[in-house]
N, CA, C and O atoms as a GROMACS GRO file, in nm:
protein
  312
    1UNK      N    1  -4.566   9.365  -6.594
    1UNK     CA    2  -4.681   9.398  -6.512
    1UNK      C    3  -4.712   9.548  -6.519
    1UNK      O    4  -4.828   9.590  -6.521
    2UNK      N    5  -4.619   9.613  -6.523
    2UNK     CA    6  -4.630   9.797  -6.527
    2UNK      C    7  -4.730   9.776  -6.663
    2UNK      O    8  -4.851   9.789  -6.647
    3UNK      N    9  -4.695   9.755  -6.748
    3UNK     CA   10  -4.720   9.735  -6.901
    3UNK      C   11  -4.907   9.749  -6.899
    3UNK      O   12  -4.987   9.836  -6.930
    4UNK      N   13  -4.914   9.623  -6.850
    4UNK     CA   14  -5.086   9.591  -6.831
    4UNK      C   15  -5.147   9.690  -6.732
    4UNK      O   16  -5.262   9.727  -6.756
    5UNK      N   17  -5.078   9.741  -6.615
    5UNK     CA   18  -5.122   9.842  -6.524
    5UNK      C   19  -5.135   9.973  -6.602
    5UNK      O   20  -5.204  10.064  -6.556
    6UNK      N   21  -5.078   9.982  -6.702
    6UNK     CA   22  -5.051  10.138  -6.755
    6UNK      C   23  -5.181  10.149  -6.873
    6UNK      O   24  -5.247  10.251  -6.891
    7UNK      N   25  -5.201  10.011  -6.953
    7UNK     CA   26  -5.346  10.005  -7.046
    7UNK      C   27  -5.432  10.023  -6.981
    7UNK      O   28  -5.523  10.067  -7.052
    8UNK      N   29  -5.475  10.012  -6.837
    8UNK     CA   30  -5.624  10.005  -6.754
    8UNK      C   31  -5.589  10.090  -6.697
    8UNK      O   32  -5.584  10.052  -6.580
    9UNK      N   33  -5.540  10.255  -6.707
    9UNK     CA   34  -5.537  10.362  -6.649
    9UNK      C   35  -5.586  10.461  -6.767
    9UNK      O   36  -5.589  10.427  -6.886
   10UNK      N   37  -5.626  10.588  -6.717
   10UNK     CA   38  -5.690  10.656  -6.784
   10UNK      C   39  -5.579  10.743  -6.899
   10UNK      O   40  -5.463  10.778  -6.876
   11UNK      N   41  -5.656  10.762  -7.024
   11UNK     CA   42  -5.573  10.813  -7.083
   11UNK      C   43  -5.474  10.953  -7.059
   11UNK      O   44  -5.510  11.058  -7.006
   12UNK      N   45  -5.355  10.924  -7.106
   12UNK     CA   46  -5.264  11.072  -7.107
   12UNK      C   47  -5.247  11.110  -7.218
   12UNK      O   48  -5.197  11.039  -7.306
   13UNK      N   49  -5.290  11.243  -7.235
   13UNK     CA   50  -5.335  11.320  -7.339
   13UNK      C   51  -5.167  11.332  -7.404
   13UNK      O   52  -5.142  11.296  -7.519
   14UNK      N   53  -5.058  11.389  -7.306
   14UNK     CA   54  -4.950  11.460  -7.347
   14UNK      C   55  -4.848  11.475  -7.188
   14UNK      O   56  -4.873  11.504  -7.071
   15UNK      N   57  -4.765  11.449  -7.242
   15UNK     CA   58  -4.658  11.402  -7.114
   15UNK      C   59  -4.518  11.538  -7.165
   15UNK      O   60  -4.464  11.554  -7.275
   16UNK      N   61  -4.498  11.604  -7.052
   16UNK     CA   62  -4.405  11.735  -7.090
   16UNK      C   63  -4.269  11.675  -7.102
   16UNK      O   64  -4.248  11.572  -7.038
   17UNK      N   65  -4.155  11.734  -7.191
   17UNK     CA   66  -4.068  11.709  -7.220
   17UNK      C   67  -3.956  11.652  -7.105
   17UNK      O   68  -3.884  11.554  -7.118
   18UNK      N   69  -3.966  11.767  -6.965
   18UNK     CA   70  -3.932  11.760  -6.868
   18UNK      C   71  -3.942  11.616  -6.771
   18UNK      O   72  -3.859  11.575  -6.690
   19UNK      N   73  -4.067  11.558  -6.805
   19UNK     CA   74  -4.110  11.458  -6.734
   19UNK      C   75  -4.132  11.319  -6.791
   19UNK      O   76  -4.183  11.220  -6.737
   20UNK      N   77  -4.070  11.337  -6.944
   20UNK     CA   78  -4.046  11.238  -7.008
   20UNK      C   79  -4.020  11.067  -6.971
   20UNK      O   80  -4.079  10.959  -6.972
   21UNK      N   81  -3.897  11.126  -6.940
   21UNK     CA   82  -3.770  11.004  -6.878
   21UNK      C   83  -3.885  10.968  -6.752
   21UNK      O   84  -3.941  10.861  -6.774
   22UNK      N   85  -3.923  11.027  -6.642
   22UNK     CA   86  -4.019  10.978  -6.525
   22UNK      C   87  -4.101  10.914  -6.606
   22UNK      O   88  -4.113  10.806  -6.547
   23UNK      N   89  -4.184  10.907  -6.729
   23UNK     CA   90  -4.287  10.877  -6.739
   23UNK      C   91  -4.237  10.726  -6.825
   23UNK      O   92  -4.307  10.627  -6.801
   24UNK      N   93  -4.153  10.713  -6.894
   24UNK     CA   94  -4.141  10.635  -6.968
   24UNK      C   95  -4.066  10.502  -6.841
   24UNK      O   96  -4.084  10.380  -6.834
   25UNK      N   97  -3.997  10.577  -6.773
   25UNK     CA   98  -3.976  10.451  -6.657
   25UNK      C   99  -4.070  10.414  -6.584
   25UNK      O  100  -4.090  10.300  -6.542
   26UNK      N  101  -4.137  10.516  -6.564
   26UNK     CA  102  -4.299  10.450  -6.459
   26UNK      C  103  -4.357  10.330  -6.541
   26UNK      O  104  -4.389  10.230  -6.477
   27UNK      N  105  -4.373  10.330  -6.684
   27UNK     CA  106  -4.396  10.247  -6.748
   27UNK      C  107  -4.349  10.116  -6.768
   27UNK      O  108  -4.409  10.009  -6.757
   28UNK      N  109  -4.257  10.134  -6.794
   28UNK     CA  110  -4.145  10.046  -6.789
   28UNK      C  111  -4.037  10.025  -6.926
   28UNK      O  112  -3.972   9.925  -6.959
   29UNK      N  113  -4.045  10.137  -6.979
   29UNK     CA  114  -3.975  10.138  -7.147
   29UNK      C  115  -3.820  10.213  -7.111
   29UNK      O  116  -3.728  10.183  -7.187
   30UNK      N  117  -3.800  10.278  -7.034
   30UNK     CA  118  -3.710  10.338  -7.050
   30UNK      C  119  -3.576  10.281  -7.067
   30UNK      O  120  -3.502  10.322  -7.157
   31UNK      N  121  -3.553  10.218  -7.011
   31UNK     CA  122  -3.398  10.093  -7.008
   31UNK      C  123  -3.402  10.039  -7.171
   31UNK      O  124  -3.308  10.031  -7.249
   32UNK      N  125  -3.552  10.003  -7.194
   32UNK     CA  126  -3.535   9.966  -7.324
   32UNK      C  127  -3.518  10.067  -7.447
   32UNK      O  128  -3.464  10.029  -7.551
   33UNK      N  129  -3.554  10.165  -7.436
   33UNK     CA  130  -3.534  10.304  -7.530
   33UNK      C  131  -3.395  10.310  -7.530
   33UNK      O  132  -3.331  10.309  -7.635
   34UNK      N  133  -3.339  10.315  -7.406
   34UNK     CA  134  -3.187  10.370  -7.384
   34UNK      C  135  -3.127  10.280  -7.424
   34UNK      O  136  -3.010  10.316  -7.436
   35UNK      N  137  -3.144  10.126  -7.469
   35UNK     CA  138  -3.026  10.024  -7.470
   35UNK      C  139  -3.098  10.043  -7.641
   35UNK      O  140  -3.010   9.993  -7.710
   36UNK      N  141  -3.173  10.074  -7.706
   36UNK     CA  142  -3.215  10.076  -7.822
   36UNK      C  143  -3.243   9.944  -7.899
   36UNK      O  144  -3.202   9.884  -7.998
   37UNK      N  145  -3.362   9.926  -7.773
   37UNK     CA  146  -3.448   9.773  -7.852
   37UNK      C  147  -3.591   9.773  -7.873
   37UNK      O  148  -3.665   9.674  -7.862
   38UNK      N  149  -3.633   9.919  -7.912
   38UNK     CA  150  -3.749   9.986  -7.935
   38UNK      C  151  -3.765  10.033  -8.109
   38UNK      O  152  -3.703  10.129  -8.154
   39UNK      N  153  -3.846   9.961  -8.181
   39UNK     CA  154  -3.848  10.022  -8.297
   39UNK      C  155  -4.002  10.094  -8.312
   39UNK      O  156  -4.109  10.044  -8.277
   40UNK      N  157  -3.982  10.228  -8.375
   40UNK     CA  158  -4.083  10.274  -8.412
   40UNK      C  159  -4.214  10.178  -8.486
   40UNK      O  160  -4.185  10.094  -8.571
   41UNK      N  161  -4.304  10.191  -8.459
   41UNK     CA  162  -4.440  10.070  -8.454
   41UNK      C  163  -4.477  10.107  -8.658
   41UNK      O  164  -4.498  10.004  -8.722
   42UNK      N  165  -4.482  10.210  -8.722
   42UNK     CA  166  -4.526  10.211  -8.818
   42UNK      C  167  -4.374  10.257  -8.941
   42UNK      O  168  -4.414  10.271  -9.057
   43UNK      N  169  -4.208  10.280  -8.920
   43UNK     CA  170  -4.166  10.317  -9.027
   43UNK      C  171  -4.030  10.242  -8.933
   43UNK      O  172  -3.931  10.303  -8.975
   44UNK      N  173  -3.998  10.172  -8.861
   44UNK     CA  174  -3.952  10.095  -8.817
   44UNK      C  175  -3.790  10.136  -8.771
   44UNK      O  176  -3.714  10.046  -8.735
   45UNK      N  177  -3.738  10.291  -8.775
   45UNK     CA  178  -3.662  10.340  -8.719
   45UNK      C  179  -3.677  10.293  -8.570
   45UNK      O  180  -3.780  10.278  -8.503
   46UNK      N  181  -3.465  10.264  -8.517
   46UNK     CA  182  -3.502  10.283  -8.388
   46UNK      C  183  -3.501  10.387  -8.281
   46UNK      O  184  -3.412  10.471  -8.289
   47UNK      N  185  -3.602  10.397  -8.162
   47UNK     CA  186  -3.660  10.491  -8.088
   47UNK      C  187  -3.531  10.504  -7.984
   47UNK      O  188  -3.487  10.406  -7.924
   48UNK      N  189  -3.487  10.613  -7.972
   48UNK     CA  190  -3.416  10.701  -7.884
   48UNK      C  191  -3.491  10.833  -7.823
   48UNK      O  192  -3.578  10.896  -7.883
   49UNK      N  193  -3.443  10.861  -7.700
   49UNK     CA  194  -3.502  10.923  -7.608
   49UNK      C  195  -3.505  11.131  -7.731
   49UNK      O  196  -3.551  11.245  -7.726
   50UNK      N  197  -3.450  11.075  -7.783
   50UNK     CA  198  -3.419  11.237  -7.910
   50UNK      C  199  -3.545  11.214  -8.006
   50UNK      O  200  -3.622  11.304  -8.041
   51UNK      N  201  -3.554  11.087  -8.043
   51UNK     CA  202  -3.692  11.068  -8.156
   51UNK      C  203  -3.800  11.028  -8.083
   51UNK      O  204  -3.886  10.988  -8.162
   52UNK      N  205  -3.837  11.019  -7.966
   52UNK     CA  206  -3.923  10.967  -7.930
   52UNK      C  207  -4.073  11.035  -7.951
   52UNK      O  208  -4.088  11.138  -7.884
   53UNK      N  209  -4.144  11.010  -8.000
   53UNK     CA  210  -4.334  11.070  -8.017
   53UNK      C  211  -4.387  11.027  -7.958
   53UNK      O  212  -4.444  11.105  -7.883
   54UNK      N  213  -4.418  10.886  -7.934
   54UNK     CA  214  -4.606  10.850  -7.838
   54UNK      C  215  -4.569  10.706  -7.816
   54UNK      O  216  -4.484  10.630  -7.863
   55UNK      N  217  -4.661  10.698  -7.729
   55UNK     CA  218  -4.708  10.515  -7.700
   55UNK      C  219  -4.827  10.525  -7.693
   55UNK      O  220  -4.886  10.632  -7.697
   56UNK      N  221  -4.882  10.408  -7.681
   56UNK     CA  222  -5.009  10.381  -7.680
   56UNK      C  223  -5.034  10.261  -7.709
   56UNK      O  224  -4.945  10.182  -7.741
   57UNK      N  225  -5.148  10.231  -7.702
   57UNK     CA  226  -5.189  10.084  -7.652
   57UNK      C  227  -5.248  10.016  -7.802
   57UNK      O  228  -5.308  10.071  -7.894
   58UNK      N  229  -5.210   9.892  -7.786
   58UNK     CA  230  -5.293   9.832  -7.889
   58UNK      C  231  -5.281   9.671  -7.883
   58UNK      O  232  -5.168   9.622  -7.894
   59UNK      N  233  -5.392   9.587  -7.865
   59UNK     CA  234  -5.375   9.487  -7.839
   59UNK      C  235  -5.288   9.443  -7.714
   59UNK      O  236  -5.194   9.366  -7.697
   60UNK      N  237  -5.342   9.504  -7.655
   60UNK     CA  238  -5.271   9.465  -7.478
   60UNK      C  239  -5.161   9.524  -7.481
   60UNK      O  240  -5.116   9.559  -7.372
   61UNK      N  241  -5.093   9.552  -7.589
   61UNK     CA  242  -4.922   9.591  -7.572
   61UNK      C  243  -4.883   9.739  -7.646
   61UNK      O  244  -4.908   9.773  -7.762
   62UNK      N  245  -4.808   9.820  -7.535
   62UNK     CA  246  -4.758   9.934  -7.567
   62UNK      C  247  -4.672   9.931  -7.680
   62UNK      O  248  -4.564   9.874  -7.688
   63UNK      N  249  -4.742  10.012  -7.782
   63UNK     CA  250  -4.624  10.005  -7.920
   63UNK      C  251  -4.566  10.183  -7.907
   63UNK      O  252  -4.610  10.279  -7.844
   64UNK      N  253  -4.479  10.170  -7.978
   64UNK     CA  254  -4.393  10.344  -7.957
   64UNK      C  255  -4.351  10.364  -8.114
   64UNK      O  256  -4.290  10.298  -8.199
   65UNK      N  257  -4.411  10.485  -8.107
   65UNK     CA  258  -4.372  10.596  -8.268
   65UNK      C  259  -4.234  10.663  -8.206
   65UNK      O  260  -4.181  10.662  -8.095
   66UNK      N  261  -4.201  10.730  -8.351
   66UNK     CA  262  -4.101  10.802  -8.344
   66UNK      C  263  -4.146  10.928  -8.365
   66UNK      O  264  -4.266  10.944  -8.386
   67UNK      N  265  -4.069  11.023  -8.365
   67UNK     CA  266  -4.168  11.199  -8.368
   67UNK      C  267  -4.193  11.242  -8.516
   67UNK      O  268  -4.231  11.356  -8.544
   68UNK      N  269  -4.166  11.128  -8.625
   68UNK     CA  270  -4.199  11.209  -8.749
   68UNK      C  271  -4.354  11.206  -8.795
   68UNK      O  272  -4.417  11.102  -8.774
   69UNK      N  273  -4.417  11.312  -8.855
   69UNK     CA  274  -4.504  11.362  -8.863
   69UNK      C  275  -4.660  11.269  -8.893
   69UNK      O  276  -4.775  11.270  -8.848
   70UNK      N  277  -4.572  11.182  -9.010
   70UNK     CA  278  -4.633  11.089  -9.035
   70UNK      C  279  -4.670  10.984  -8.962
   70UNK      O  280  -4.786  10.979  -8.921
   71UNK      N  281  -4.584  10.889  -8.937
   71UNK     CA  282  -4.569  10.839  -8.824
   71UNK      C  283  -4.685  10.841  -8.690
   71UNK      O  284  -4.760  10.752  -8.648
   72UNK      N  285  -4.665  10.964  -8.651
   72UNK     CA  286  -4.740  11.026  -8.526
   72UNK      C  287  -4.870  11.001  -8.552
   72UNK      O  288  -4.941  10.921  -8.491
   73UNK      N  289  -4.906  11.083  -8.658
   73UNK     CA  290  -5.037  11.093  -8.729
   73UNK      C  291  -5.136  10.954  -8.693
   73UNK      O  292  -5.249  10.984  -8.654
   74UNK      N  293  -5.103  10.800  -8.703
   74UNK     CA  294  -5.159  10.721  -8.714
   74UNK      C  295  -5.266  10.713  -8.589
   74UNK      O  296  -5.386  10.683  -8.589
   75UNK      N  297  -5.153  10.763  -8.452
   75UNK     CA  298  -5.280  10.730  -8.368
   75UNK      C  299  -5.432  10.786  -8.351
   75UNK      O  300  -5.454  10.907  -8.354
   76UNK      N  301  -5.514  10.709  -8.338
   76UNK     CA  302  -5.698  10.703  -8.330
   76UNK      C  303  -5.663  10.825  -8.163
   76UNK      O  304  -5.583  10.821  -8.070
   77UNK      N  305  -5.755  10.900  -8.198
   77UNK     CA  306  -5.752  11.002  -8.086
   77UNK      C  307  -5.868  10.965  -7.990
   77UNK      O  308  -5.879  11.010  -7.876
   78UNK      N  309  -5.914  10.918  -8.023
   78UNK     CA  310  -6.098  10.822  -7.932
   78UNK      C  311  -6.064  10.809  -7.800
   78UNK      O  312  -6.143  10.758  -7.721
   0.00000   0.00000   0.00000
């Protein structure tokens, strides 16, 4: 339910390093980052709270990059 509440809120540009961990549990990913059942959406490494880059929405469901350059790059900035 967080999941669908978090697509119909307005976009977040950039979430500070500091406030990470708050933000990714408000969501509801964090337990899953930490138990490492999160794979990066485009090069399929798995996502730890050390590699972590972005989420974002697509097709109803939050997918998560990892911080490499490439990677990152994919998301539509619109």
């Amino acid at each position: 339910m967080k999941k669908k509440r978090w697509i119909e809120r307005e976009v977040i540009a950039a979430v500070h390093d500091n406030d990470l961990v708050d933000f990714l549990n408000s969501i509801g990913l964090l337990k899953d980052i930490e138990a490492g059942k999160h794979r990066c959406n485009e090069c399929d490494v798995k996502i730890t709270l050390d590699n972590f880059g972005a989420v974002f929405p697509k097709n109803n469901k939050i997918c998560v990059l990892c911080d490499r350059p490439l990677c990152v790059s994919v998301i539509d900035p619109k």
